[in-house]
MIFI-675247 format. One record per residue (C-alpha): x, y, z. Coordinates in nm, 4 decimals. Layout:
N
LOVEX         xx         yy         zz
LOVEX          X          Y          Z
...
END
This chain:
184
LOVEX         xx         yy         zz
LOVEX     0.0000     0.0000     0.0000
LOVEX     0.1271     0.3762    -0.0708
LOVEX     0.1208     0.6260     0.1274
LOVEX     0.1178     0.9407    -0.0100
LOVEX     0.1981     1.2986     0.1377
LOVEX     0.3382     1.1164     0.4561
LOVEX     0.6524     1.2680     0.6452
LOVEX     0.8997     0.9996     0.7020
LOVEX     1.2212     1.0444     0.9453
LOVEX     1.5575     0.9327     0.7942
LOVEX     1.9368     1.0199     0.8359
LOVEX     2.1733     1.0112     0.5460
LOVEX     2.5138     0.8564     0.6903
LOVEX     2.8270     0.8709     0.5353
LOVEX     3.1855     0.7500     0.6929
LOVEX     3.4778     0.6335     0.5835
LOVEX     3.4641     0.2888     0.6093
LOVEX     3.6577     0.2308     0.9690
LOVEX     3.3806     0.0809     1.2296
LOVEX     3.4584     0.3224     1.4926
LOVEX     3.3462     0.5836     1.2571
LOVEX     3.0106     0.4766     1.1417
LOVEX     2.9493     0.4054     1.5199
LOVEX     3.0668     0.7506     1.5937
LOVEX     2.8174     0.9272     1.2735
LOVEX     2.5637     0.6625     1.3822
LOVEX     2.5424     0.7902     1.7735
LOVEX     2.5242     1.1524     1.6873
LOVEX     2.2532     1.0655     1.4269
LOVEX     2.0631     0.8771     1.6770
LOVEX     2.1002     1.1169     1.9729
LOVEX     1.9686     1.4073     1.7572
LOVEX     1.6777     1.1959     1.6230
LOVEX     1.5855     1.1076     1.9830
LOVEX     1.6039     1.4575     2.0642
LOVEX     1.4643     1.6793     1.7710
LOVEX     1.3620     1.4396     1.4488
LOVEX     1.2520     1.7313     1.2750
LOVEX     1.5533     1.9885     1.3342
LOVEX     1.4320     2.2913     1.4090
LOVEX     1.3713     2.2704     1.8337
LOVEX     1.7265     2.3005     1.9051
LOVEX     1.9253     2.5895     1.6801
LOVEX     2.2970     2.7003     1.7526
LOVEX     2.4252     3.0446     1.7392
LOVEX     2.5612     3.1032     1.4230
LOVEX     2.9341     3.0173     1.3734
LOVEX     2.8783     2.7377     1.6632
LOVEX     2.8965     2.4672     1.3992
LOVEX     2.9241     2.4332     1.0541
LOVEX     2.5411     2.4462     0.9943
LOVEX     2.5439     2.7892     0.9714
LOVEX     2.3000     2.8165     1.2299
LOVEX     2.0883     2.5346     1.2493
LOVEX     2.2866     2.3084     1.5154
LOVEX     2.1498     2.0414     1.6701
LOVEX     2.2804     1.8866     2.0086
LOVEX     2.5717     1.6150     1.7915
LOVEX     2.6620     1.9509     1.5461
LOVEX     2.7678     2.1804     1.8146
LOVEX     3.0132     1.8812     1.9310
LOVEX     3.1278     1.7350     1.6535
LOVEX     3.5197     1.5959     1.6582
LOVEX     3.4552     1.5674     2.0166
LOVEX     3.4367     1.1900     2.0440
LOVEX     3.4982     0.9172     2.3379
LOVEX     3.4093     0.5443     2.4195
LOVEX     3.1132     0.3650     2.5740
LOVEX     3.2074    -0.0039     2.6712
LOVEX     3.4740     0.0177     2.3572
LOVEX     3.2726     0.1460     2.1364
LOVEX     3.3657     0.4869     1.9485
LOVEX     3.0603     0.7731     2.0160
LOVEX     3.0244     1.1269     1.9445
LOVEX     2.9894     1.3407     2.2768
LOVEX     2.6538     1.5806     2.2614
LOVEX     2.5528     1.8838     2.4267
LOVEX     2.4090     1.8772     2.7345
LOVEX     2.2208     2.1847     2.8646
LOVEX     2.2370     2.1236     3.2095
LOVEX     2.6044     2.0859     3.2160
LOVEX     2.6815     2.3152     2.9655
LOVEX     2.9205     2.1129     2.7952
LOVEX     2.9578     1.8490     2.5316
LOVEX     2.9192     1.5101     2.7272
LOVEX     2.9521     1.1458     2.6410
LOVEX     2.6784     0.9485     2.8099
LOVEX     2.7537     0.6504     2.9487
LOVEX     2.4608     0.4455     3.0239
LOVEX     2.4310     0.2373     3.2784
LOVEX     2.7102     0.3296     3.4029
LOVEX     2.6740     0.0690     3.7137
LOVEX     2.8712    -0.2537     3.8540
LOVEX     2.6163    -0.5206     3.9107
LOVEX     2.4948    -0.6775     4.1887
LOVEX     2.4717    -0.4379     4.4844
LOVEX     2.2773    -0.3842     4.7655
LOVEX     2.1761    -0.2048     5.0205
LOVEX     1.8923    -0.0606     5.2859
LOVEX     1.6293     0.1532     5.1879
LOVEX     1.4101     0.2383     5.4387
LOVEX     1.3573     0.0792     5.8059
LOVEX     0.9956     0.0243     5.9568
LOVEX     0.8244    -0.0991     6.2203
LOVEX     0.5250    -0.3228     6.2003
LOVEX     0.2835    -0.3569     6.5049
LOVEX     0.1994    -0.7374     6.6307
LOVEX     0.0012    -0.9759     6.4363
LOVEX    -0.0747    -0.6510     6.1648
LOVEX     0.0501    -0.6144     5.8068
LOVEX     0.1656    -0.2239     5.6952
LOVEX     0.2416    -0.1176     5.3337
LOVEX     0.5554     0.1358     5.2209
LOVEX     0.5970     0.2019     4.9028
LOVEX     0.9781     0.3622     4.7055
LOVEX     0.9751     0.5297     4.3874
LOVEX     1.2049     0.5925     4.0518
LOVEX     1.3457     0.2360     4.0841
LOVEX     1.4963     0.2338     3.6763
LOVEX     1.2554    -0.0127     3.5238
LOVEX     1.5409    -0.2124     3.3903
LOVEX     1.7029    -0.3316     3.7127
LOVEX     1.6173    -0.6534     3.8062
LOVEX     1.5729    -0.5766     4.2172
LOVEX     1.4744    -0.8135     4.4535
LOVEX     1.3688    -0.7403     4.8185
LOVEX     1.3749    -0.8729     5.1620
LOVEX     1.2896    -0.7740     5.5001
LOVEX     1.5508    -0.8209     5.7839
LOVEX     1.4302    -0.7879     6.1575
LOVEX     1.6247    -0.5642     6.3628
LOVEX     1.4145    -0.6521     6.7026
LOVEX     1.6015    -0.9184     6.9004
LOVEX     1.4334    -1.2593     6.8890
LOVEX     1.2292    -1.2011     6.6235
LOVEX     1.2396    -1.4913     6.3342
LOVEX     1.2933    -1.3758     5.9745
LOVEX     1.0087    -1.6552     5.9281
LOVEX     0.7404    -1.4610     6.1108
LOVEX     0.8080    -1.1257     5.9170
LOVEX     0.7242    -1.1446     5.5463
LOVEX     0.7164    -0.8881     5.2509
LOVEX     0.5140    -0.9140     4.9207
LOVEX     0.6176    -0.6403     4.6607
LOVEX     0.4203    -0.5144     4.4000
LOVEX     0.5234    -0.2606     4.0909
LOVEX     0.4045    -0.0279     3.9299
LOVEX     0.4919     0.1389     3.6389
LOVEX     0.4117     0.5042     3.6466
LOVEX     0.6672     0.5819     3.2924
LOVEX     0.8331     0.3914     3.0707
LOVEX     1.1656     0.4257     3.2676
LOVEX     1.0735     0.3748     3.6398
LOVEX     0.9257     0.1686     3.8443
LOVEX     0.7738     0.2249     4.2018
LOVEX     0.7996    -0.0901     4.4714
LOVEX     0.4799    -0.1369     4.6613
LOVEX     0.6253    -0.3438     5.0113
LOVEX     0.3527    -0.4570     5.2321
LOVEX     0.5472    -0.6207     5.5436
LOVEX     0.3585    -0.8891     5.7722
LOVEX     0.4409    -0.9410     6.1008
LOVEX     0.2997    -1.2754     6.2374
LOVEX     0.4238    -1.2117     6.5972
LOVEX     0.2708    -1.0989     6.9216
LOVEX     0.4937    -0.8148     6.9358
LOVEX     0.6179    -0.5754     6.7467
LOVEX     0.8895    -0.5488     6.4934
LOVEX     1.1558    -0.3251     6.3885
LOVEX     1.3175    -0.4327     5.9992
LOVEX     1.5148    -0.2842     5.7413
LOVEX     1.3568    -0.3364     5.4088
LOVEX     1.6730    -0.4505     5.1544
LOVEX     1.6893    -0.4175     4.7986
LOVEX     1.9157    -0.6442     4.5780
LOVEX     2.0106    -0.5473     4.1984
LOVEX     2.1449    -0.8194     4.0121
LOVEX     2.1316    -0.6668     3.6654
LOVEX     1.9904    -0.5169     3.4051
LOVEX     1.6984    -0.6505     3.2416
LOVEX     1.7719    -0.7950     2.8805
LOVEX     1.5939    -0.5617     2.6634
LOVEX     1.7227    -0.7300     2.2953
LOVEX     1.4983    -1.0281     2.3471
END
């Protein structure tokens, strides 16, 4: 079927046949299509780049190129830092863990926390410890439920049972193993 009178994005790449320079054309392509596909939201001061005014965020730093896990990138400009910047992303050494929030759940009750702007692809795992003395891990349990309130993050729902007669301190614990595989 043909489509007539329908805008299309593309990007015309050229390079000179070395693979760390079509990766390096490729990410500022990719950056500026993620960032202004149609060219005209982000415009350089004339004489900033050679598009004689009409710079997007990879023209105002071209020939300003680094590495991302070996790979060859071009760096971009980043408004917030006022600079051109190579992002690195994740930039994280998997697993770690650590203690996000500490609680206290009356006897024989149940009590719900919730944490938000978890990066939706972590794979986190959770556990509750008790800090009261005497109390069994086995009589304090935690369910988690997510949410998804974007595309990137994720917000933990923990609802903590305590199956005691007293009541009990705990640190809630968060485990991330990885990142999720997104390619499959």
């Amino acid at each position: 079927m043909l489509f007539r009178s329908q805008r299309v994005h593309f990007a015309w790449i050229t390079n000179n046949g070395t693979l760390s320079e079509v990766s390096i054309v490729a990410s500022h392509e990719i950056v500026e299509s993620c960032t202004d596909p149609e060219g005209s939201a982000v415009l350089g001061d004339p004489g900033t780049c050679s598009g004689g005014g009409w710079c997007e965020i990879g023209d105002v730093c071209q020939g300003t190129d680094g590495s991302v896990n070996g790979a060859s990138v071009q760096s971009y400009w980043s408004e917030s830092d006022k600079a051109c910047k190579v992002f690195d992303y994740p930039a994280y050494t998997f697993p770690f863990t650590g203690t996000q929030f500490s609680g206290s759940v009356a006897a024989n009750s149940s009590h719900q926390w919730f944490t938000f702007n978890w990066p939706a692809w972590w794979q986190t795992v959770w556990s509750v410890t008790p800090t009261t003395v005497n109390a069994s891990s086995s009589q304090l349990t935690c369910t988690v439920n997510v949410q998804r309130p974007s595309g990137a993050y994720i917000t933990y729902w923990i609802t903590v049972t305590n199956q005691t007669n007293v009541a009990v301190n705990f640190n809630a614990r968060y485990a991330v193993l990885g990142a999720w595989n997104t390619s499959t």
